[in-house]
N, CA, C and O atoms as CSV, one atom per row, in Angstrom:
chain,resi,resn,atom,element,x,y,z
A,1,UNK,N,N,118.065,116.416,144.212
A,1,UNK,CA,C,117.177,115.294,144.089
A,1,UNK,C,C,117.074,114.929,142.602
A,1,UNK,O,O,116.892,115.677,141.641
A,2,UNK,N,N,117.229,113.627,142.644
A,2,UNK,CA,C,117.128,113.413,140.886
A,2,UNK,C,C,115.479,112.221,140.361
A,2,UNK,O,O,115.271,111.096,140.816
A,3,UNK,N,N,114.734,112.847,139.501
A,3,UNK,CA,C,113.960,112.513,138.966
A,3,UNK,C,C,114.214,111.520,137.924
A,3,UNK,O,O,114.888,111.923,136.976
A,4,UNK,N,N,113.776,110.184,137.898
A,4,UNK,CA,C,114.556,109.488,136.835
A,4,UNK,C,C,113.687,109.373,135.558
A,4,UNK,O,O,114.233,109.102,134.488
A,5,UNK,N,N,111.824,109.649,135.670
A,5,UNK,CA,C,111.384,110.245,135.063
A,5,UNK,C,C,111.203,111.276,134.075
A,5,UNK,O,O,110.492,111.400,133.077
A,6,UNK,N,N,112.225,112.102,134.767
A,6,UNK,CA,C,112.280,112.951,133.778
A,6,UNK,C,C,113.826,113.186,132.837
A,6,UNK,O,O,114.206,114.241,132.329
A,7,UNK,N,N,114.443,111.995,132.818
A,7,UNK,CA,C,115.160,111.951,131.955
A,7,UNK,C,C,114.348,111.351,130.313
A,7,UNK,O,O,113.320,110.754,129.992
A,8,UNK,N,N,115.550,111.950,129.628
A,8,UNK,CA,C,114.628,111.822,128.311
A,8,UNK,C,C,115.653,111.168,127.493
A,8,UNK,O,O,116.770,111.577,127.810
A,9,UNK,N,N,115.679,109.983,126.217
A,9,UNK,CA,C,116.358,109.628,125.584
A,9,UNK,C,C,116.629,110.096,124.649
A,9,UNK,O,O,115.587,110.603,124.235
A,10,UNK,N,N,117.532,110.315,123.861
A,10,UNK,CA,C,117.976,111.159,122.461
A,10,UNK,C,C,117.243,110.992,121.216
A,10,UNK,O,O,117.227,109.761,121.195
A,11,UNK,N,N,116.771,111.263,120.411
A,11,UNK,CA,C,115.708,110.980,119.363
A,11,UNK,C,C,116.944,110.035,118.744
A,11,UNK,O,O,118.122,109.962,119.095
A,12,UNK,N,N,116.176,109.309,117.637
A,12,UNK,CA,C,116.422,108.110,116.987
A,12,UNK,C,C,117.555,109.291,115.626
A,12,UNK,O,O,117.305,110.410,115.178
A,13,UNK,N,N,118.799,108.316,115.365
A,13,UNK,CA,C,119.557,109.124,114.204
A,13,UNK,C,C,118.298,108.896,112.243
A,13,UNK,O,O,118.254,107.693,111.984
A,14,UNK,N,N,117.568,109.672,111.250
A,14,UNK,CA,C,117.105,109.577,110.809
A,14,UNK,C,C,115.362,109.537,111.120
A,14,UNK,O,O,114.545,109.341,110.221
A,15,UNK,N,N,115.098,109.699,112.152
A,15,UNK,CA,C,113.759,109.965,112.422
A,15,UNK,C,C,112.816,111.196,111.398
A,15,UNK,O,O,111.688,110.944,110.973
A,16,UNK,N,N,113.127,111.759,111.285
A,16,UNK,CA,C,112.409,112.742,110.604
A,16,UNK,C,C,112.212,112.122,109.089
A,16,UNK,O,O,111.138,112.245,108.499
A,17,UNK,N,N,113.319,111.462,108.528
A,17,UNK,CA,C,112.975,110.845,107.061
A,17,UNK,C,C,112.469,109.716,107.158
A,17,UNK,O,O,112.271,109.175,106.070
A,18,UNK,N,N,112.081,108.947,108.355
A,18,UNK,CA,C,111.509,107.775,108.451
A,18,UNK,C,C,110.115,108.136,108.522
A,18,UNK,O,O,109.205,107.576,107.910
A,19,UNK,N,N,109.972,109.483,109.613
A,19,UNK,CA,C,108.040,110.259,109.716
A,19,UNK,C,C,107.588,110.130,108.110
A,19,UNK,O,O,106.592,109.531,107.704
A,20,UNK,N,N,108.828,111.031,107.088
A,20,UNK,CA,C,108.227,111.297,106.225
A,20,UNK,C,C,107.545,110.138,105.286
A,20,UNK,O,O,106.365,109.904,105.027
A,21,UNK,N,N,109.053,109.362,104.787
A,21,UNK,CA,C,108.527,107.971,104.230
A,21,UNK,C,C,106.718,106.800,104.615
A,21,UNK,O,O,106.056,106.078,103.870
A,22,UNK,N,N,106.547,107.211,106.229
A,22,UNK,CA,C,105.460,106.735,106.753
A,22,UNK,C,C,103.923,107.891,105.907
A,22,UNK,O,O,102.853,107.581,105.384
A,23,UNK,N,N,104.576,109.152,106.163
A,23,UNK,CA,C,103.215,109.777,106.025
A,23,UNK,C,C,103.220,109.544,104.336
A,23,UNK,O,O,102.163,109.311,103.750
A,24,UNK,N,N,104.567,109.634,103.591
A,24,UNK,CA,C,103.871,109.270,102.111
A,24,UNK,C,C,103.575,108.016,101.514
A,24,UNK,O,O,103.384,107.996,100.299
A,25,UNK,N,N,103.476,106.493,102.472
A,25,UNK,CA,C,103.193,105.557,102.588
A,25,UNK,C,C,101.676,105.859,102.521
A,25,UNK,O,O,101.049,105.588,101.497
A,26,UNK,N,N,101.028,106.464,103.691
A,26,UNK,CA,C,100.162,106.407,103.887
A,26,UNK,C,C,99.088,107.277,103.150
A,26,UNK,O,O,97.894,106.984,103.201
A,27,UNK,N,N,99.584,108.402,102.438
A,27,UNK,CA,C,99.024,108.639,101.555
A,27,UNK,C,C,98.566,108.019,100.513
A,27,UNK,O,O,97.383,108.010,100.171
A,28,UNK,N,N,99.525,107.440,99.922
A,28,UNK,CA,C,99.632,106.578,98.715
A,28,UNK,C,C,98.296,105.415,98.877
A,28,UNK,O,O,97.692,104.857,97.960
A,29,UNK,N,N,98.033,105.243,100.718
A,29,UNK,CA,C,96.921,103.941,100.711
A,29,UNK,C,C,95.640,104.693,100.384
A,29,UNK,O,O,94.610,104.219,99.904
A,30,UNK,N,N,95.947,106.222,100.805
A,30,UNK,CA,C,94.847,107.195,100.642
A,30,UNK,C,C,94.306,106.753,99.241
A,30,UNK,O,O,93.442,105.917,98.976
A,31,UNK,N,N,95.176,107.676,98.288
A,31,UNK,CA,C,94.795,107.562,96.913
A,31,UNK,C,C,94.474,106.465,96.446
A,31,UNK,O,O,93.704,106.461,95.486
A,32,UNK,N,N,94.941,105.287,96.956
A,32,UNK,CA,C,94.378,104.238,96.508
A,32,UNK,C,C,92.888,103.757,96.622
A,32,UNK,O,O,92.227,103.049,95.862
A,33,UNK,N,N,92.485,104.520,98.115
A,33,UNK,CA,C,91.298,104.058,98.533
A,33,UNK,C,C,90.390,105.702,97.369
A,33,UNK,O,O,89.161,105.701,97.444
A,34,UNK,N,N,90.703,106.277,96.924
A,34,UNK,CA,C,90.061,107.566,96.311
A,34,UNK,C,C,89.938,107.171,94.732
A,34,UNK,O,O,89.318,107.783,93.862
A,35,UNK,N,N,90.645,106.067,94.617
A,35,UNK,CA,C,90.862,105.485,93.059
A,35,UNK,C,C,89.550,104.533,93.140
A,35,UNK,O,O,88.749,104.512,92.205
A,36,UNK,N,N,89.435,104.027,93.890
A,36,UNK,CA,C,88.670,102.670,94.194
A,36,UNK,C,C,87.354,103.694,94.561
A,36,UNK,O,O,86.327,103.130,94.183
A,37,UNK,N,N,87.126,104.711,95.033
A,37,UNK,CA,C,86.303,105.413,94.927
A,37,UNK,C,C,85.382,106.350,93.637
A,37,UNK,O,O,84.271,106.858,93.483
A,38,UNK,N,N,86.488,106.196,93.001
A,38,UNK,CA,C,85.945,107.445,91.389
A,38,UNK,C,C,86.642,108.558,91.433
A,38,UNK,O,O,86.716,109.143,90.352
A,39,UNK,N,N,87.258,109.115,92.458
A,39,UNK,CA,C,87.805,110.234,92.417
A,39,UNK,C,C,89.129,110.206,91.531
A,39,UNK,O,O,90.147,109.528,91.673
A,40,UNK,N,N,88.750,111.282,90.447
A,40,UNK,CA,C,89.752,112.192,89.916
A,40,UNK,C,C,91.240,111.830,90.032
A,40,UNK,O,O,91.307,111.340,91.160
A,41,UNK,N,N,92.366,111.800,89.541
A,41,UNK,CA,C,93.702,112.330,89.970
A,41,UNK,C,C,93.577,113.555,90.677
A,41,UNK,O,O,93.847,113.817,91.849
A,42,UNK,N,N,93.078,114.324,89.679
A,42,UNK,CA,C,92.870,115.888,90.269
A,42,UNK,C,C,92.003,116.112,91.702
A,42,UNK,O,O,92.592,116.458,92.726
A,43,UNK,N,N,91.260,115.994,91.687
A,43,UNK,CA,C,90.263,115.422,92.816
A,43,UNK,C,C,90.962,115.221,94.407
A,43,UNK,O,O,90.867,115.851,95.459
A,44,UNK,N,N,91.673,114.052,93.990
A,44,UNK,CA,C,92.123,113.230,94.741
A,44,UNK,C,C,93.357,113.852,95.502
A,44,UNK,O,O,93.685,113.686,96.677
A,45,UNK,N,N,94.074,114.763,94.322
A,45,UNK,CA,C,95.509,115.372,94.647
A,45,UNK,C,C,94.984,116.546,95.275
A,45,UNK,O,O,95.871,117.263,95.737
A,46,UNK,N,N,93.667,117.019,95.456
A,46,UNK,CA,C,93.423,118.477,95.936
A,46,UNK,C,C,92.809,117.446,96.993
A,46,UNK,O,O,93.764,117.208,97.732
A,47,UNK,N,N,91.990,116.896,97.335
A,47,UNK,CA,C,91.820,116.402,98.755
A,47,UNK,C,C,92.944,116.113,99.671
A,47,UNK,O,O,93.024,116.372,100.872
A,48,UNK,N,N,93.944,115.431,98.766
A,48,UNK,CA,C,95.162,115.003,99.691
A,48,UNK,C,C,95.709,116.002,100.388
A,48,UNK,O,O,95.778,115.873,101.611
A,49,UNK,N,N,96.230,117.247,99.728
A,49,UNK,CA,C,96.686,118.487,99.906
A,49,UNK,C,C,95.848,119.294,101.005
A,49,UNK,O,O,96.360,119.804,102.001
A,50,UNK,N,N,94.779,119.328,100.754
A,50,UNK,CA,C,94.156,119.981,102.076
A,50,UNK,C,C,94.137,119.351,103.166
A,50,UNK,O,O,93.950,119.981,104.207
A,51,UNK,N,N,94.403,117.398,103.194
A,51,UNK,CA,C,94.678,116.682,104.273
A,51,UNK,C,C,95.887,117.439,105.005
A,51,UNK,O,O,95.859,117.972,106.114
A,52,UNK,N,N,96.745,117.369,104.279
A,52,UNK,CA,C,98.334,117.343,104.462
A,52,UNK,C,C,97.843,119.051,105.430
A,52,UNK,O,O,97.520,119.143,106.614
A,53,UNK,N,N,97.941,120.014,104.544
A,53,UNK,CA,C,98.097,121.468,105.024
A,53,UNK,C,C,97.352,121.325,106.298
A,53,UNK,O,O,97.814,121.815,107.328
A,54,UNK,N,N,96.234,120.685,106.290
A,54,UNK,CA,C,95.714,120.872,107.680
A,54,UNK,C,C,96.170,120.761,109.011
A,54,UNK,O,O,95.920,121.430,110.014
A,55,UNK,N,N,97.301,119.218,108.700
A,55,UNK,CA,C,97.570,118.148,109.703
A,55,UNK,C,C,98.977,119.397,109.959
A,55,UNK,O,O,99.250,119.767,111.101
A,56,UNK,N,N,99.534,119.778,109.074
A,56,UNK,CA,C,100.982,120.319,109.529
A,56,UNK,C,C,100.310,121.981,109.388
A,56,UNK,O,O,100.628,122.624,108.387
A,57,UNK,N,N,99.686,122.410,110.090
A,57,UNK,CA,C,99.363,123.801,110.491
A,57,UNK,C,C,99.993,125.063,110.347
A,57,UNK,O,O,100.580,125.400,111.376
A,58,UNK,N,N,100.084,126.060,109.196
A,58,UNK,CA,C,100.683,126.734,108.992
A,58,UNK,C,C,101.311,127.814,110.047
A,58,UNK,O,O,102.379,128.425,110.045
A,59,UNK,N,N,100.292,127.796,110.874
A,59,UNK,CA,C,100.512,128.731,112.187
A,59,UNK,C,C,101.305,127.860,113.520
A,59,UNK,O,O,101.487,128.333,114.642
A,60,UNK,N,N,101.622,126.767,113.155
A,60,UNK,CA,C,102.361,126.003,114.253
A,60,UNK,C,C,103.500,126.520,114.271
A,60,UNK,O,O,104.045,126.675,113.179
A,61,UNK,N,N,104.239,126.958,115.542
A,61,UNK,CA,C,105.855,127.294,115.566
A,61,UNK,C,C,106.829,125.879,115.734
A,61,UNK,O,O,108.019,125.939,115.423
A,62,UNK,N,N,106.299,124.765,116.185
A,62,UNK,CA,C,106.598,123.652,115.994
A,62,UNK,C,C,106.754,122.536,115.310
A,62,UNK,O,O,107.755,121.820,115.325
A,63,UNK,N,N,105.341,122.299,114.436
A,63,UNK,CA,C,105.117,121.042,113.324
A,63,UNK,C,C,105.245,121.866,112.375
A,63,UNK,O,O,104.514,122.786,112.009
A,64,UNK,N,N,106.384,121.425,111.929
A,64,UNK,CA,C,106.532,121.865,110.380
A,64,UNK,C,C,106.320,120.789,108.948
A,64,UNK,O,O,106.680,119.623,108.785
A,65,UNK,N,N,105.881,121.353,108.405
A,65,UNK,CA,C,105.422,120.296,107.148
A,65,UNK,C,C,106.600,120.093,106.597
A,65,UNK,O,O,107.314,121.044,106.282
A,66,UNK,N,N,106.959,118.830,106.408
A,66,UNK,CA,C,108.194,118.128,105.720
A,66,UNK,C,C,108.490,118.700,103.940
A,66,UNK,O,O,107.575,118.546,103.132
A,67,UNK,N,N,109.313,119.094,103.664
A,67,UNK,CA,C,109.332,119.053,102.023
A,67,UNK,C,C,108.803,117.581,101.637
A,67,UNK,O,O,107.782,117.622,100.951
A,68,UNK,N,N,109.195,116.522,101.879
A,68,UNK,CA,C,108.868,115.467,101.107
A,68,UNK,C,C,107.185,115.424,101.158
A,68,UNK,O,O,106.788,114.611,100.323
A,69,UNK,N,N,106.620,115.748,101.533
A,69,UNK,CA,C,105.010,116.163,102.093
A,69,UNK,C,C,104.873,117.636,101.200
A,69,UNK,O,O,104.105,118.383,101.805
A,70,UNK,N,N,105.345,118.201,100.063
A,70,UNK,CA,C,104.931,119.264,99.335
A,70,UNK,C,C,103.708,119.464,98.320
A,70,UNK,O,O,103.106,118.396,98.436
A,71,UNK,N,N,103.183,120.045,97.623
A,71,UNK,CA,C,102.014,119.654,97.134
A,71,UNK,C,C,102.581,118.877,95.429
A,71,UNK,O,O,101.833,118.147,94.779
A,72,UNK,N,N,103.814,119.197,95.041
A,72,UNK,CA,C,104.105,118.630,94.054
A,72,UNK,C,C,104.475,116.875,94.366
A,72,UNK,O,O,104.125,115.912,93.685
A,73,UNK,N,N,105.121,116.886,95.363
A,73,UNK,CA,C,105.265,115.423,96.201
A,73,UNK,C,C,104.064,114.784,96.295
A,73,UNK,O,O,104.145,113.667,95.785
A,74,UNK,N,N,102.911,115.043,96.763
A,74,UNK,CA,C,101.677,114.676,96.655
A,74,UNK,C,C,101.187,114.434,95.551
A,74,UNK,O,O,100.679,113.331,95.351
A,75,UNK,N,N,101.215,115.319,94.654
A,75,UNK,CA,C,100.690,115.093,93.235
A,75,UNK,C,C,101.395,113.873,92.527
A,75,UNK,O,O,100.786,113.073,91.816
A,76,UNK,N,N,102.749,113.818,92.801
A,76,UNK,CA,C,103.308,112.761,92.325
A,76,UNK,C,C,103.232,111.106,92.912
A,76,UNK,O,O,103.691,110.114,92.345
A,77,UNK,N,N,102.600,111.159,94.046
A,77,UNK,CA,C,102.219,110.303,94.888
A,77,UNK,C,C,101.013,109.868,94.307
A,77,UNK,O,O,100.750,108.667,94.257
A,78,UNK,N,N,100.351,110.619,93.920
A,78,UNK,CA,C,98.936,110.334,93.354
A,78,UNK,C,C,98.997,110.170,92.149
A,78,UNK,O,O,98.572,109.015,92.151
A,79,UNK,N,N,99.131,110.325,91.389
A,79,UNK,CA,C,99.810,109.842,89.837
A,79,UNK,C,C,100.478,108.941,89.461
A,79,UNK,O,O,100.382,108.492,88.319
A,80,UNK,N,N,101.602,108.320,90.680
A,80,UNK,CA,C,101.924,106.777,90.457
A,80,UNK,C,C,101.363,105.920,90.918
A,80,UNK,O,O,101.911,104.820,90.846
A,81,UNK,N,N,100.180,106.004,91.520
A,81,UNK,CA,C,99.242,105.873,92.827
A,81,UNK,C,C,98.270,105.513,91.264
A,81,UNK,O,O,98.245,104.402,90.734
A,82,UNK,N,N,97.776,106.337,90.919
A,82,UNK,CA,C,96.692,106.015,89.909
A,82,UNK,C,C,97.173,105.229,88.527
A,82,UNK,O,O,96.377,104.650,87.789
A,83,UNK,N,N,98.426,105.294,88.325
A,83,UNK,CA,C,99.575,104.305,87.069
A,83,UNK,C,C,99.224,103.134,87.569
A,83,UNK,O,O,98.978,102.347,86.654
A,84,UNK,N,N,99.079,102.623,88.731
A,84,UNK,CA,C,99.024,101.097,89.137
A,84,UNK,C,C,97.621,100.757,89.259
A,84,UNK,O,O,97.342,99.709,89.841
A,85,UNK,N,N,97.054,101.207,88.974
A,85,UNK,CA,C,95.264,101.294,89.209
A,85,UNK,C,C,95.322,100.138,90.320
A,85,UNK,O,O,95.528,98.997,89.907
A,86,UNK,N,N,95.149,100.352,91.759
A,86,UNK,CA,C,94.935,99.713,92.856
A,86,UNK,C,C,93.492,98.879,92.838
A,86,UNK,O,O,92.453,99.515,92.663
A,87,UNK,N,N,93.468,97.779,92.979
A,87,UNK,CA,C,92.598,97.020,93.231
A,87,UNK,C,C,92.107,97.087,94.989
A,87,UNK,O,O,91.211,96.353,95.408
């Protein structure tokens, strides 16, 4: 008997560097909104970081945190992030 449901389509070729590009997109709106707030570079780069570690769970055997998502990647996200002083 065939289930047509439970066929599954092949993941997309580059998916994983497209996740990443999105989540450091979206950081970047982070820091922007933390600039526009008062917060720190420093501040800002240690909030981000505990975002990040949280979301990709060290104890997961599955979600693994992307290198491009590292805490030096972050820091640098937030530092060109604060060079443009976001309005």
């Amino acid at each position: 008997m065939s289930f047509p449901w439970l066929d599954r389509t092949p993941p997309r070729a580059g998916g994983t560097q497209r996740r990443a590009e999105v989540a450091a997109a979206e950081l970047a709106h982070r820091a922007a909104l933390l600039y526009r707030l008062g917060f720190t570079p420093a501040a800002a780069t240690s909030r981000l970081v505990a975002r990040v570690a949280w979301e990709y769970d060290p104890s997961s055997k599955t979600h693994h945190r992307p290198a491009a998502l590292s805490d030096s990647a972050i820091a640098k996200i937030v530092t060109d992030t604060y060079a443009r002083r976001p309005k």
